[in-house]
C-alpha positions in Angstrom: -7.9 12.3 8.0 -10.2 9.6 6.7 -9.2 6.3 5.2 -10.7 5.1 2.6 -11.3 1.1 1.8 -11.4 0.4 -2.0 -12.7 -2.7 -2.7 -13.6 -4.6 -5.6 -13.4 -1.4 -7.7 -15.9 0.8 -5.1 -14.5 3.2 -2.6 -16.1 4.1 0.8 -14.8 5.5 4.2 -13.6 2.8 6.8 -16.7 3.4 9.4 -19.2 3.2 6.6 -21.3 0.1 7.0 -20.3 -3.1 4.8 -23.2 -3.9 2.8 -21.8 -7.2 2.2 -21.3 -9.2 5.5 -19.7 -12.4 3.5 -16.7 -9.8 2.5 -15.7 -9.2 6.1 -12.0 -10.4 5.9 -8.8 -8.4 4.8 -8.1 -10.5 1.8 -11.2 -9.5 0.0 -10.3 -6.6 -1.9 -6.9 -4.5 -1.9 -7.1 -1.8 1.2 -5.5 1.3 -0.1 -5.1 4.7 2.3 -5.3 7.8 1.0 -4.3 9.4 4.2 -0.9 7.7 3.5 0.0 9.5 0.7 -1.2 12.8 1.9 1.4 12.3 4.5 4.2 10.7 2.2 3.5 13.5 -0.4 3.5 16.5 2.6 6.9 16.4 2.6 6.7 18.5 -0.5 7.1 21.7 -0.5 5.1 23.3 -3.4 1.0 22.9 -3.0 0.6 22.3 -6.7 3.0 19.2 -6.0 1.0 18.1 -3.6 -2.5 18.3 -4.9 -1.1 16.8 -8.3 0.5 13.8 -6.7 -2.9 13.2 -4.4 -5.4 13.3 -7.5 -3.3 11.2 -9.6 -2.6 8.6 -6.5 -6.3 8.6 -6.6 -7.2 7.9 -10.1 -4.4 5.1 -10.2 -5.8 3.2 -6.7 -9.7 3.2 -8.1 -7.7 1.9 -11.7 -5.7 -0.8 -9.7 -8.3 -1.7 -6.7 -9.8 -5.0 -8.1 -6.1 -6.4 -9.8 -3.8 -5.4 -6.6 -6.8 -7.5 -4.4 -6.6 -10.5 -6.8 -2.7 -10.7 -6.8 -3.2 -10.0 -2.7 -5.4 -13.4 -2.7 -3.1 -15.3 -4.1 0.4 -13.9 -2.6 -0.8 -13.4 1.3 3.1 -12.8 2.0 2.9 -9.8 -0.1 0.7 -8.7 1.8 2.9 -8.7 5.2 5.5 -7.1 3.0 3.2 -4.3 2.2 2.3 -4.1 6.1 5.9 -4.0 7.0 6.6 -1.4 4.6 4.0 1.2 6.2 5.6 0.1 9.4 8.4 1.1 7.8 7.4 4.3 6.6 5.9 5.6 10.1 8.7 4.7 11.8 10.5 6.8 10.0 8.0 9.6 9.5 7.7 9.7 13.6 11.5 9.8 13.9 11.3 12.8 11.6 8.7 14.2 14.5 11.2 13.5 16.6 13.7 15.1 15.1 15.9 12.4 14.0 16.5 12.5 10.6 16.8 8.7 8.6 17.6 9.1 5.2 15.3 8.1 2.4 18.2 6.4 0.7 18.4 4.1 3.4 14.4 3.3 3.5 14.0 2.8 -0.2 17.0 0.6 -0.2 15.8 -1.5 2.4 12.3 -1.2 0.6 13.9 -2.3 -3.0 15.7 -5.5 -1.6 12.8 -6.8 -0.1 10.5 -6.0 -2.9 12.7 -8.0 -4.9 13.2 -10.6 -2.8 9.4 -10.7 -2.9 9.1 -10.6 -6.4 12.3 -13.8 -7.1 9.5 -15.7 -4.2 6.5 -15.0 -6.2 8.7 -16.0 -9.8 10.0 -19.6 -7.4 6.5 -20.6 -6.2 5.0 -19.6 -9.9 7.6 -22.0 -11.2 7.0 -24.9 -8.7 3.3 -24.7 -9.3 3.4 -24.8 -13.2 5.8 -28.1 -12.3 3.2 -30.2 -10.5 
């Protein structure tokens, strides 16, 4: 499968070239894998599902690209949280491999909690910043 960078609003596979040499670091632009939902959405079981799911995550990561970079840039531990999540996510997926089942429930519990803890961090540091 091919990942796909999409930056700044334009999309392009990960071993194309970067035309823009001052963009080289990972906070420049949101980094979104389509190859992630493939998998994620594979667990479906109906191929309409599937091909529904993958055009409309499309359309909504070249509508998002530019705002999810600029709220990356300024919340860099959002960014380990998204990281930890697809740790997350293929640990799980490879246990599945493996034959050991984790349930979702568990996953998207753990994922919830620390999205919102996340999100009350994000709401503190707004708060202190609008203070001084």
């Amino acid at each position: 499968m091919i990942d796909w960078y999409i930056c700044r609003g334009r999309s392009r596979p990960i071993n194309a070239p970067r035309t823009d040499p001052a963009r080289l670091d990972s906070t420049s632009g949101g980094v979104l894998s389509i190859d992630s939902i493939i998998t994620a959405v594979g667990l479906a079981d109906h191929l309409e599902v599937m091909i529904a799911a993958v055009v409309v995550a499309m359309i909504v990561m070249f509508l998002l690209a530019e705002p999810v970079g600029r709220f990356i840039e300024e919340h860099p531990t959002t960014k380990m949280l998204a990281l930890a999540f697809l740790l997350m996510i293929g640990v799980a997926l490879m246990a599945d491999g493996f034959h050991l089942h984790i349930p979702r429930g568990y996953i998207y519990a753990a994922m919830a909690f620390a999205g919102l803890v996340e999100f009350l961090n994000v709401l503190v540091r707004r708060s202190r910043r609008r203070r001084s």
